[in-house]
C-alpha positions, -999 to 999 in steps of 0.1 A, spaced: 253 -48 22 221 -66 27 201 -36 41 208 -20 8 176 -15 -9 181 -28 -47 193 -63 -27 173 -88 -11 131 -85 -14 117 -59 -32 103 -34 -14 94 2 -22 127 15 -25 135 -8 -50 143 -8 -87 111 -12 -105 112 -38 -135 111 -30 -173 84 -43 -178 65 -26 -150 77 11 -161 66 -1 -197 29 -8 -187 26 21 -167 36 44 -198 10 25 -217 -17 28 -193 -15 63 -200 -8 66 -234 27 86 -235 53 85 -258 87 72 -245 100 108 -248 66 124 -229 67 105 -201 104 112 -196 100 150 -195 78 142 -169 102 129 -148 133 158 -161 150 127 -178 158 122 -216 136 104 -240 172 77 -244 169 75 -206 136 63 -207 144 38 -234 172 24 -213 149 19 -185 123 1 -205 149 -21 -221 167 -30 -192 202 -16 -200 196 10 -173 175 6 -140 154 37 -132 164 51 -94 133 50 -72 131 84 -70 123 86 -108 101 59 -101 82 78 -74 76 106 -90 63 92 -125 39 71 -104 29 104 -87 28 126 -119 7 96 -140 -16 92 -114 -32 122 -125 -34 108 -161 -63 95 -174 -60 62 -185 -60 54 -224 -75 24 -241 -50 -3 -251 -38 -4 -288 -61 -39 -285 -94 -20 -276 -84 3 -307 -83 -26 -332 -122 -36 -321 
């Protein structure tokens, strides 16, 4: 099935990476369990997807990337430490 879209390059419609759905929470400062309730999912859920025992559906992935848009970006823990 190569026109499948979690084969071949990554486009859009693929499967986003761990460790891109883990900087994405931190650039907005949520909780694994807060930025799962944005997305109707479970806090485990979201822990699956960061750890790569589970990959997120695109359509999860859309709308957190919608929903955190409107977030306002937090400083990093390192920025804290300063």
């Amino acid at each position: 099935m190569p026109n499948h879209p979690n084969r071949g390059r990554r486009t859009a419609a693929s499967n986003p990476l761990p460790f891109e759905i883990e900087a994405s929470r931190m650039r907005v400062g949520l909780k694994m369990a807060e930025a799962a309730a944005l997305v109707y999912a479970s806090g485990l859920a979201w822990e699956y997807w960061e750890s790569g025992k589970a990959r997120m559906h695109p359509a999860f992935w859309e709308l957190w990337l919608l929903k955190s848009a409107n977030l306002k970006p937090q400083p990093s823990i390192m920025d804290r430490i300063k």
